[in-house]
Every structure is written in C-alpha cells, then in structure tokens.
N, C-alpha and C positions, 0 to 999 in steps of 0.2 A: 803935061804928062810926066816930062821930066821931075817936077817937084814930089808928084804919089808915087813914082818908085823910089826914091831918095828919101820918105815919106816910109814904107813898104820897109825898106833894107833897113832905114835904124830901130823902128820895130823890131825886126828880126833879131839885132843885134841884144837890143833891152832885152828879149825875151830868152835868148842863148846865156844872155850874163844873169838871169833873173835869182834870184835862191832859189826858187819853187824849181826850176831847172837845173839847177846846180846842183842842189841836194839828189833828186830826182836822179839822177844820172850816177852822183854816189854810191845810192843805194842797191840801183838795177845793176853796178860792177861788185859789191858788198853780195848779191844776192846771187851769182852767177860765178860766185868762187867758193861758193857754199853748193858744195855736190853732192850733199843730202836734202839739202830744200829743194835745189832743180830737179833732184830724180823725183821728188813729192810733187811736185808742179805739173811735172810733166805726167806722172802717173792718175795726179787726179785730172787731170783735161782731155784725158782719155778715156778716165771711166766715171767721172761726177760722182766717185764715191764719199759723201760725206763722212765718214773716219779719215779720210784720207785729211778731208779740210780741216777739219778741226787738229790734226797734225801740223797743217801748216802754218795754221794761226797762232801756235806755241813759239813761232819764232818771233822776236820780238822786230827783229831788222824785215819781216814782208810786212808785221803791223804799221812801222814807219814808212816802208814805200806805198801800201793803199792810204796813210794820210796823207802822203803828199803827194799822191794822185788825187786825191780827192781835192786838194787844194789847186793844184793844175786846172781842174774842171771847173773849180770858182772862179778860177782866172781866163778860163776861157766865155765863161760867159759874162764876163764882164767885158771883155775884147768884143763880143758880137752885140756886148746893150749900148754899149758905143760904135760900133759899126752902124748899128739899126738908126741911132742920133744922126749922125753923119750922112745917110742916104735918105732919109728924111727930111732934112734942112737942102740936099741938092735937090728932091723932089720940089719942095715947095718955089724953088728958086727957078726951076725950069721955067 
C-alpha cells in the first residue's frame, strides 16, 4: 500500500510540474488581472448573453486558456485509459 501512495504522490507531482499545468495556471493569473474580461466573465455566466461571449472570445489570452484547458482534458483522459489498463490487469490477476 506503501508503494501506490508513493506511486499516487509522484503523479501528483509530474502533474503540478506538467506544462499543460503550468501554462494553465499562467494564464488563469494573466486572466484575473484583466478586470475587463472578469467583469465579461462574470456578466455572461449570469445572463448566457451571447454578445456577451463573443466579446470574450476577442481576447486572445481566454482563447489560450480554453486551449489549454482543453489540452488538460486530453490529459486527463489519458490518466483514466491508463487507470482503466491498470485495474484490468488487477482484475484478471485476482
């Protein structure tokens, strides 16, 4: 049990050091000192007003953080098609 949290924790770490995290994390501080996109952020998730979005898609720094969100999501399921490996091979071993 000892080995899969030691197992578990360097994951953690690969994932904290990763780019797709790194950048990520850039951009959400890039995007939150910009206090004309958050008042836009925040006004359209209030009212789902499409003008609203299309205002925010003009910023080129949210177009970077939904790519590398979306790149996050490629990486997470690549984390669970290897998870799914992994409990599959203990299944058959049972």
């Amino acid at each position: 049990m000892e080995k899969l949290y030691d197992k578990l924790d360097n994951l953690k770490k690969t994932l904290d050091e990763s780019e797709t995290i790194t950048k990520l994390r850039e951009l959400i501080k890039e995007i939150n000192s910009n206090k004309e996109l958050v008042s836009l952020i925040e006004k359209y998730n209030l009212t789902h007003d499409e003008r609203i979005k299309q205002e925010i898609l003009k910023y080129d720094i949210f177009l970077k953080y939904k790519h590398q969100e979306t790149e996050l999501n490629f990486l997470i399921l690549e984390i669970n098609q290897e998870l799914k490996k992994i409990t599959k091979k203990d299944k058959c071993g049972l």
